[in-house]
N, C-alpha and C positions, 0 to 999 in steps of 0.2 A: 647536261649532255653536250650541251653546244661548246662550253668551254674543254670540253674535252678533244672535240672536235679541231678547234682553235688551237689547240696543241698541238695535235698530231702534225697538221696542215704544217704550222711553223716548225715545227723540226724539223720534216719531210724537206724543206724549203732551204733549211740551213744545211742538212744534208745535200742538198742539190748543188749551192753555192760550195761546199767546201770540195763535193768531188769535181767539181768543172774548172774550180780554180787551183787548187791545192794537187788534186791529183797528178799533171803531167808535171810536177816539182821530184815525184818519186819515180825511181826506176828500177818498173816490176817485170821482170823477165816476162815475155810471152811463151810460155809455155800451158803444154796441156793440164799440166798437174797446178799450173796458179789459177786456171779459168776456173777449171773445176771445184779449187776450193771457193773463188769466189761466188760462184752458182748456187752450191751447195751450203754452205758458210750460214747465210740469213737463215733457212728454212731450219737446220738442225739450230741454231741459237733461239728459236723463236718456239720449237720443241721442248729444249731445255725451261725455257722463262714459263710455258705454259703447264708444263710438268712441277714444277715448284711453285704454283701458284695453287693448282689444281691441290696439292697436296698440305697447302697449310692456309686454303680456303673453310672458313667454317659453315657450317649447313643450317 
């Protein structure tokens, strides 16, 4: 569990690094309909990963 843990952590970390460095290199219009998808975006992708997990989960 704990290396799983160590996972998460280092990802979360290089995700960090790459939107604080990487990100103002893009240009993403400020509008309502980009915020929105980025808001939105994680929660439904993270529906999707748990719905196909869920379903070729063995019991």
């Amino acid at each position: 569990m704990a290396v799983f843990i160590v996972k998460v952590f280092g990802l979360s970390a290089l995700i960090s690094v790459a939107i604080k460095y990487g990100a103002p290199y893009f240009a993403i219009s400020e509008t309502n309909t980009t915020v929105l998808i980025m808001v939105v975006l994680p929660s439904i992708l993270m529906a999707i990963a748990l719905s196909w997990r869920s379903r070729h989960a063995e019991f």
